[in-house]
Biotite code that builds the C-alpha atoms (Angstrom):
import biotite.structure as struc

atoms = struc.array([
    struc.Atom([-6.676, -7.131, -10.424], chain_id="A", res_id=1, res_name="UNK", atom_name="CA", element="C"),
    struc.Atom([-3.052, -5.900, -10.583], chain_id="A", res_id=2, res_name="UNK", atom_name="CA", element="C"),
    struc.Atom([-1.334, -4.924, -7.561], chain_id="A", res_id=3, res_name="UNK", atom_name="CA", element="C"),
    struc.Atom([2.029, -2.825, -7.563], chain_id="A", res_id=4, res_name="UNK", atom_name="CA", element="C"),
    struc.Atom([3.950, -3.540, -5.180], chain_id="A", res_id=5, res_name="UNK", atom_name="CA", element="C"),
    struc.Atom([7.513, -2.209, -3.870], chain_id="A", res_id=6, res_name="UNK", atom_name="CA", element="C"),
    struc.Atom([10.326, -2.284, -1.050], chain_id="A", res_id=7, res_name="UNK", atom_name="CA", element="C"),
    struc.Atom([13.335, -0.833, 0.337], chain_id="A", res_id=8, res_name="UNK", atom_name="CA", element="C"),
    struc.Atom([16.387, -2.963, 0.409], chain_id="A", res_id=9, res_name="UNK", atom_name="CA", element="C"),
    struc.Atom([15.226, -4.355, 4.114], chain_id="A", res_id=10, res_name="UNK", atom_name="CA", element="C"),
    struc.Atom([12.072, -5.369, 2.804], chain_id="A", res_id=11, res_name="UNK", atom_name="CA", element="C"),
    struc.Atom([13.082, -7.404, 0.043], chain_id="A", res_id=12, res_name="UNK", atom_name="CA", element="C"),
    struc.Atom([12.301, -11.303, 1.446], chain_id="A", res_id=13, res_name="UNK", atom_name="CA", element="C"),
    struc.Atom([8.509, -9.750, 2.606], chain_id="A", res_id=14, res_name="UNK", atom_name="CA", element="C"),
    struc.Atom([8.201, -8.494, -1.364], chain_id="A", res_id=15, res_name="UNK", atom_name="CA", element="C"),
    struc.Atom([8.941, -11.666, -2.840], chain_id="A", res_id=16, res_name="UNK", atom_name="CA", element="C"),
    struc.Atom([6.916, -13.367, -0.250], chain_id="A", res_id=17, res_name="UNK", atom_name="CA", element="C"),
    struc.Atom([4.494, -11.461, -0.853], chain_id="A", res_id=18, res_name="UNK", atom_name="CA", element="C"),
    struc.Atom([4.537, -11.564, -4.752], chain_id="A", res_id=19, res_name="UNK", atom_name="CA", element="C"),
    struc.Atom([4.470, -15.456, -4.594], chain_id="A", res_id=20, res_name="UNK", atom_name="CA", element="C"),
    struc.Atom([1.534, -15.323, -2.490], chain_id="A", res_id=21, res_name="UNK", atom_name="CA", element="C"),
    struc.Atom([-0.870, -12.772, -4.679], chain_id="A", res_id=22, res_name="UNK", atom_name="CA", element="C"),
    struc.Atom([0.743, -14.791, -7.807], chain_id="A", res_id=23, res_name="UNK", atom_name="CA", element="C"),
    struc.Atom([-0.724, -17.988, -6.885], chain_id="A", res_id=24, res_name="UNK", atom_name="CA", element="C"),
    struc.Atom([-4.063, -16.684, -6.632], chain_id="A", res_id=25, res_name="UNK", atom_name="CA", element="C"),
    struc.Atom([-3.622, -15.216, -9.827], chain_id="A", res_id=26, res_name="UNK", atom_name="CA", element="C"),
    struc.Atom([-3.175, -11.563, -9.457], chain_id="A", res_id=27, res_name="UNK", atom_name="CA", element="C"),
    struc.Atom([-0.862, -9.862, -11.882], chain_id="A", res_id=28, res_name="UNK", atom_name="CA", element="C"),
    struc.Atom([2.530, -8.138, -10.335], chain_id="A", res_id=29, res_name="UNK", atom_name="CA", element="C"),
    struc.Atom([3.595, -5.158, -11.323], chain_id="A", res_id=30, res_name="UNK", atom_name="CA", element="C"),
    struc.Atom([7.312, -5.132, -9.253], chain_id="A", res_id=31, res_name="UNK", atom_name="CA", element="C"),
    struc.Atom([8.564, -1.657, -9.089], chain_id="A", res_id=32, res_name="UNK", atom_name="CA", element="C"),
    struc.Atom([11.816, -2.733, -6.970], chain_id="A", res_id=33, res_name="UNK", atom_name="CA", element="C"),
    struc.Atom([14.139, -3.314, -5.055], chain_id="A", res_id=34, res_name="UNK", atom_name="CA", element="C"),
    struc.Atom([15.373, -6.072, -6.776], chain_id="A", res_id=35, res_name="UNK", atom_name="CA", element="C"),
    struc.Atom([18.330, -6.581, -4.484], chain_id="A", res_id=36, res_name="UNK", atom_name="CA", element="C"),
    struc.Atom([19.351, -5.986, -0.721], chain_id="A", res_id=37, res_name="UNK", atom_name="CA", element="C"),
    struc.Atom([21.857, -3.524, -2.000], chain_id="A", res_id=38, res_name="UNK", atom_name="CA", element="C"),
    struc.Atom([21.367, -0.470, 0.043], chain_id="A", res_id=39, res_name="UNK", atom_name="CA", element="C"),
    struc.Atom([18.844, 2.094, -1.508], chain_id="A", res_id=40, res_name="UNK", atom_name="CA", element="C"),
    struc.Atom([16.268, 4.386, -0.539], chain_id="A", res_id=41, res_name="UNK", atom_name="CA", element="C"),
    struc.Atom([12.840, 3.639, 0.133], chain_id="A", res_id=42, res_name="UNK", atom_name="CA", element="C"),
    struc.Atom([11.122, 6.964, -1.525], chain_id="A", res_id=43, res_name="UNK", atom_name="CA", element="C"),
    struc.Atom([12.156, 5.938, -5.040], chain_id="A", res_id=44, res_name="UNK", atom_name="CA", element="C"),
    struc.Atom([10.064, 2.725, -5.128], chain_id="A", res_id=45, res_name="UNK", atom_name="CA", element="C"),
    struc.Atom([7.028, 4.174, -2.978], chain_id="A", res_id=46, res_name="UNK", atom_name="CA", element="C"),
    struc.Atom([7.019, 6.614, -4.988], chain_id="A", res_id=47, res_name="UNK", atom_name="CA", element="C"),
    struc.Atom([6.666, 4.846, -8.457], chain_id="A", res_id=48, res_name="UNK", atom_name="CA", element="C"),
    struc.Atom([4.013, 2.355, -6.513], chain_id="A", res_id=49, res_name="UNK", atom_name="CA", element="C"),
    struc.Atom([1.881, 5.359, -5.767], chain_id="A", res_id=50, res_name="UNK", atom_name="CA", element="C"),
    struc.Atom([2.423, 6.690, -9.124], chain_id="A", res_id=51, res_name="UNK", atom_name="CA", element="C"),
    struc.Atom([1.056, 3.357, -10.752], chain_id="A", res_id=52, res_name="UNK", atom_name="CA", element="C"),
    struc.Atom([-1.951, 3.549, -8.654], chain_id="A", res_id=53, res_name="UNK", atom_name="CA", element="C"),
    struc.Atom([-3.089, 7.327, -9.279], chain_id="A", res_id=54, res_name="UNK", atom_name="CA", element="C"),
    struc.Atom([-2.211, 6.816, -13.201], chain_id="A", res_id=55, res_name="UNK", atom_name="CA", element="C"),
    struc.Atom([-4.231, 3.593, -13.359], chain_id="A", res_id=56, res_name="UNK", atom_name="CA", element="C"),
    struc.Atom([-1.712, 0.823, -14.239], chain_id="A", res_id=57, res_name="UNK", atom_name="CA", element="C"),
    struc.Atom([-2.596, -0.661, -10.582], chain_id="A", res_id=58, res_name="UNK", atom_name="CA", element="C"),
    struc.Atom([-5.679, -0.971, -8.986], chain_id="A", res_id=59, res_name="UNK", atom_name="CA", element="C"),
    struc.Atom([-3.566, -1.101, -5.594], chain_id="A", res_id=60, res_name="UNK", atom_name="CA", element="C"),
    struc.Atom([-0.306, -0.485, -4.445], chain_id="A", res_id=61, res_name="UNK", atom_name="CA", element="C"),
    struc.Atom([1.555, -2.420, -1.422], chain_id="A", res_id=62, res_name="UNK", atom_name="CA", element="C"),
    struc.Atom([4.890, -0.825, -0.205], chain_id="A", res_id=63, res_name="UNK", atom_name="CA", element="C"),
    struc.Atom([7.049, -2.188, 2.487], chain_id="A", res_id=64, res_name="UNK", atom_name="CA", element="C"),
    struc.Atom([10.267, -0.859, 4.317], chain_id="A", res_id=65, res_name="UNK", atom_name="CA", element="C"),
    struc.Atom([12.183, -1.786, 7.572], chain_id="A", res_id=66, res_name="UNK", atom_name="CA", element="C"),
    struc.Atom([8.893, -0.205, 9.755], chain_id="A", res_id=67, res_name="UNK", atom_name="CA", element="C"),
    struc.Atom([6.760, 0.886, 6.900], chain_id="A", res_id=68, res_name="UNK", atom_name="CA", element="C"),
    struc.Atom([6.503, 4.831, 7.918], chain_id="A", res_id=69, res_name="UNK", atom_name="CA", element="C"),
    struc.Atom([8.861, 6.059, 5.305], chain_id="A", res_id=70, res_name="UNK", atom_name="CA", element="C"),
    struc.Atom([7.135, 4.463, 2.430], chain_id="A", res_id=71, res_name="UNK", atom_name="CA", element="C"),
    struc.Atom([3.394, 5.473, 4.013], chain_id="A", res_id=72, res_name="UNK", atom_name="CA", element="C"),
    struc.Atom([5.056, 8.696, 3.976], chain_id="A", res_id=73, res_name="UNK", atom_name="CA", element="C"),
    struc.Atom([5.858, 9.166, 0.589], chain_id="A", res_id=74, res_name="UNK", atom_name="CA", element="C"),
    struc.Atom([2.974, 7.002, -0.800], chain_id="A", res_id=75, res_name="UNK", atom_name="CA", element="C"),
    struc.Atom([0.888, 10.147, 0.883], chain_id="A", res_id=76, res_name="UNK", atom_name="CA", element="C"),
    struc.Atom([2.732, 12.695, -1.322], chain_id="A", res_id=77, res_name="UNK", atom_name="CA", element="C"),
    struc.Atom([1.074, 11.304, -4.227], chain_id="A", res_id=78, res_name="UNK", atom_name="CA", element="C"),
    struc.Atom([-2.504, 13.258, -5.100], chain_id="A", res_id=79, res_name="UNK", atom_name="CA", element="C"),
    struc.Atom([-5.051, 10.824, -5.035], chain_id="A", res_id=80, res_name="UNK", atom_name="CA", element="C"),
    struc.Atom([-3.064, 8.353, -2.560], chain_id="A", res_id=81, res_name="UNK", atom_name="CA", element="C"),
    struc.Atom([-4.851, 7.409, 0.634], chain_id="A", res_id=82, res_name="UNK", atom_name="CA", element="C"),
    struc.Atom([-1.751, 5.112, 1.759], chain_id="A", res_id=83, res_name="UNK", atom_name="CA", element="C"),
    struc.Atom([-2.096, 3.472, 5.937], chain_id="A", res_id=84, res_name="UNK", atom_name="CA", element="C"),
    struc.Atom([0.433, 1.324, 7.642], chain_id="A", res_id=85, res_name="UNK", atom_name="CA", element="C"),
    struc.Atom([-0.951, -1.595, 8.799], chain_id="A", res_id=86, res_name="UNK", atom_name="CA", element="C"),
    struc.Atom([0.205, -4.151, 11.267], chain_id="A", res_id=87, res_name="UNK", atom_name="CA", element="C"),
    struc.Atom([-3.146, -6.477, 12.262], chain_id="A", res_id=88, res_name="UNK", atom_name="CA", element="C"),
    struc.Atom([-6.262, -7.517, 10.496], chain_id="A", res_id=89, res_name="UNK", atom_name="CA", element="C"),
    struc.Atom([-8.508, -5.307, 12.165], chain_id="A", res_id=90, res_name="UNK", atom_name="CA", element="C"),
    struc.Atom([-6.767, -2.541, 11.047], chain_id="A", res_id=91, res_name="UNK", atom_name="CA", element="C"),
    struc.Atom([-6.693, -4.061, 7.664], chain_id="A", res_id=92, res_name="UNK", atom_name="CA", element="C"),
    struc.Atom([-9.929, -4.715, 7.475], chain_id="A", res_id=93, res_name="UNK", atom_name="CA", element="C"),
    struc.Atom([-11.238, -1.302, 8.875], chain_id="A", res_id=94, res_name="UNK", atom_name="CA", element="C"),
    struc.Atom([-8.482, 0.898, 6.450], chain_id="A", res_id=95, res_name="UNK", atom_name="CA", element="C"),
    struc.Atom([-10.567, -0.375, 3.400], chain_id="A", res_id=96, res_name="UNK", atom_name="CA", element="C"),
    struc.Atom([-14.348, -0.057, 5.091], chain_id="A", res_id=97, res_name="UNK", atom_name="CA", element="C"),
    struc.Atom([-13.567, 3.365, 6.642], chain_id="A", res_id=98, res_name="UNK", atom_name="CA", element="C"),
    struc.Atom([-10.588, 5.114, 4.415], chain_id="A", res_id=99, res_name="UNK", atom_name="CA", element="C"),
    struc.Atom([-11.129, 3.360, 0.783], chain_id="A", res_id=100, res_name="UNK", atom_name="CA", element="C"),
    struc.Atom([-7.274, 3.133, 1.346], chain_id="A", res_id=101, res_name="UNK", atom_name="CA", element="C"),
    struc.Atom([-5.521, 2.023, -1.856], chain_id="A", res_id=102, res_name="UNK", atom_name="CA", element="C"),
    struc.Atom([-1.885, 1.275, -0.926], chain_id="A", res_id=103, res_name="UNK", atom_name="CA", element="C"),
    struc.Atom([-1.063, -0.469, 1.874], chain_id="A", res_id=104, res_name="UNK", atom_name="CA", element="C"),
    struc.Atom([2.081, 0.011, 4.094], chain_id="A", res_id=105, res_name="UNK", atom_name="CA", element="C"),
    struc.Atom([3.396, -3.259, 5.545], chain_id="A", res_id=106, res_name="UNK", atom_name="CA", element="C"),
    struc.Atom([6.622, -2.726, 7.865], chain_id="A", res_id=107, res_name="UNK", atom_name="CA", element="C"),
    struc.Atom([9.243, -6.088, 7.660], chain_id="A", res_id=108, res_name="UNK", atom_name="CA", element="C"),
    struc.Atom([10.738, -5.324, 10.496], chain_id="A", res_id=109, res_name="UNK", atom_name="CA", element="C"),
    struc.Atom([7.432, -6.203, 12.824], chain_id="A", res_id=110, res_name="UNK", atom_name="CA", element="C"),
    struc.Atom([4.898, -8.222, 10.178], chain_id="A", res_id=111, res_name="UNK", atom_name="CA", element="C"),
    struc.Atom([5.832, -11.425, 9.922], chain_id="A", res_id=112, res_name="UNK", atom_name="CA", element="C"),
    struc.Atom([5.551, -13.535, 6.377], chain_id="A", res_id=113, res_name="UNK", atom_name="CA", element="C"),
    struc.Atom([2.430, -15.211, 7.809], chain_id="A", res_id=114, res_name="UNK", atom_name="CA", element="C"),
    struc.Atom([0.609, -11.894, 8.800], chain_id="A", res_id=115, res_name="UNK", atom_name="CA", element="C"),
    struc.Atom([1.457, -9.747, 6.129], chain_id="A", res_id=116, res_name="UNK", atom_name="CA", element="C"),
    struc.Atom([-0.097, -12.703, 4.146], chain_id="A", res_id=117, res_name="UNK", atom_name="CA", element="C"),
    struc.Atom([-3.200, -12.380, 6.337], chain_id="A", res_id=118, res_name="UNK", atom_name="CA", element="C"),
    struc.Atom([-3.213, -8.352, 6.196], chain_id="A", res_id=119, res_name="UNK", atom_name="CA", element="C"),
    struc.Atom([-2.721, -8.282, 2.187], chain_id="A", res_id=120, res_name="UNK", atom_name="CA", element="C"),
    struc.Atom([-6.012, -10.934, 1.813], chain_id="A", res_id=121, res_name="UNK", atom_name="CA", element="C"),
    struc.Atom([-8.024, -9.182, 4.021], chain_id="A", res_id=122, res_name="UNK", atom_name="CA", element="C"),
    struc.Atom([-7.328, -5.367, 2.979], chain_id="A", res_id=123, res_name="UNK", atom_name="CA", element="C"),
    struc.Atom([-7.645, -6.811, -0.714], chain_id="A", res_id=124, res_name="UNK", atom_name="CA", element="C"),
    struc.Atom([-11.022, -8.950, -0.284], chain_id="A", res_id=125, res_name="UNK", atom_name="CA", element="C"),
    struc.Atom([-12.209, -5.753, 1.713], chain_id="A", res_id=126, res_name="UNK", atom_name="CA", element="C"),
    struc.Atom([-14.359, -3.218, -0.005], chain_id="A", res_id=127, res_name="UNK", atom_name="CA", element="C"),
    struc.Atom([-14.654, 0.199, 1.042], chain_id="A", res_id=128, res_name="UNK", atom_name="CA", element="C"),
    struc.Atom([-18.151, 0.317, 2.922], chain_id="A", res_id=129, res_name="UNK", atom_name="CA", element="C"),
    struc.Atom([-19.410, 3.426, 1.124], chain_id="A", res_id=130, res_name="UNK", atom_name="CA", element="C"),
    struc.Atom([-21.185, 4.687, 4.650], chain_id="A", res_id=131, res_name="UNK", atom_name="CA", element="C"),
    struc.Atom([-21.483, 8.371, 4.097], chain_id="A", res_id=132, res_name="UNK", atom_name="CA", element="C"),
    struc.Atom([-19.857, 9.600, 7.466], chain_id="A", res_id=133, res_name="UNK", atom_name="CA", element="C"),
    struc.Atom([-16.533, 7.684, 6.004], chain_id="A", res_id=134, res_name="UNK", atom_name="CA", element="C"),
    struc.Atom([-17.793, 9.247, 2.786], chain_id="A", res_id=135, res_name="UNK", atom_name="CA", element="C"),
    struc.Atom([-17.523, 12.555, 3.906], chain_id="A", res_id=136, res_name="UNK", atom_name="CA", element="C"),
    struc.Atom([-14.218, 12.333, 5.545], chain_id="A", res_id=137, res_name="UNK", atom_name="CA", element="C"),
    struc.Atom([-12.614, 11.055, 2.296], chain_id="A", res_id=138, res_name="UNK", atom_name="CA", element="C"),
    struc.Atom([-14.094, 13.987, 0.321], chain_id="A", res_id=139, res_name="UNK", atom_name="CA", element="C"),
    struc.Atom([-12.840, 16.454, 2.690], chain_id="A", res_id=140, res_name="UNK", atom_name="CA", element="C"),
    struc.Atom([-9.377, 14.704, 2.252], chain_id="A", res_id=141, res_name="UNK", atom_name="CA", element="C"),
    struc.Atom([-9.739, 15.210, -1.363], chain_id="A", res_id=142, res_name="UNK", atom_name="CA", element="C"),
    struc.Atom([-10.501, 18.598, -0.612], chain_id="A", res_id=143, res_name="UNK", atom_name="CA", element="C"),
    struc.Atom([-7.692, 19.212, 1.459], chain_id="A", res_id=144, res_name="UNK", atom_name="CA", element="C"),
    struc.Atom([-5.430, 17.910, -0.915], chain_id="A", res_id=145, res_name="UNK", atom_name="CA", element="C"),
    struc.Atom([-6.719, 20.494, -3.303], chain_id="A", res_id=146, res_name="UNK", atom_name="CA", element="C"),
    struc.Atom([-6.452, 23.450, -1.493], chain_id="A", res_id=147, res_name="UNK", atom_name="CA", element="C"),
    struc.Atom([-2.635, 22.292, -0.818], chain_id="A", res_id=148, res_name="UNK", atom_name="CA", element="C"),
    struc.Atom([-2.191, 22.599, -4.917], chain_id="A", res_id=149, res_name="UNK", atom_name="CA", element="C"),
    struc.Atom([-3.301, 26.110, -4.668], chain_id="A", res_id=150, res_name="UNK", atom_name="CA", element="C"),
])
């Protein structure tokens, strides 16, 4: 599996956290940035996280900012991106079962190092439940999306 992952300058600690974690289980890292807590904006490394995932060079994207909205923002502008903030396992859990989400929105601000460990395990280990009520919301996303192109 390989995970892109990226952060705002306030995120930067949770990223490397983060990293280490999935890298000791032996996921490959694809680290789009911030590589420093230089003052930067958030779009420019959701948006190439987002970009890895809908062209295939991730399997999953993980983007984190000072609350996480900006980043599940513009991880939604990508076609193809179903992108939820999380904050608990639950939610985690029921992103992947329900939405077939495939970047994740952490927030460092209010996810601590231990529970954005938890939420990244369980929204990884958790497969997308194929039930076809959830099914049929996620086409008419996909439609949606389409008729926005026109």
């Amino acid at each position: 599996m390989v995970i892109s992952i990226g952060c705002d300058h306030s995120a930067l600690e949770l990223k490397n956290e983060i990293i280490n974690h999935l890298k000791s289980k032996g996921i490959e890292i694809l680290d789009e940035g911030t590589y420093t807590k230089e003052s930067c904006d958030y779009t420019d490394f959701g948006y190439k996280v987002a970009k890895d995932v809908q062209n295939k060079k991730a399997d999953r994207g993980i983007v984190i900012c000072y609350t996480g909205i900006g980043m599940s923002i513009i991880a939604n502008k990508v076609e193809n991106i179903r992108c939820a903030l999380v904050g608990n396992i639950d939610a985690a859990r029921l992103t992947r079962e329900h939405n077939d989400t495939n970047v994740l929105a952490l927030s460092a601000k209010y996810t601590g190092y231990a529970l954005a460990k938890e939420i990244v395990d369980v929204w990884l280990e958790t497969d997308f439940s194929y039930n076809e009520r959830h099914q049929r919301r996620i086409d008419k996303i996909t439609k949606y999306e389409e008729m926005e192109k026109k």
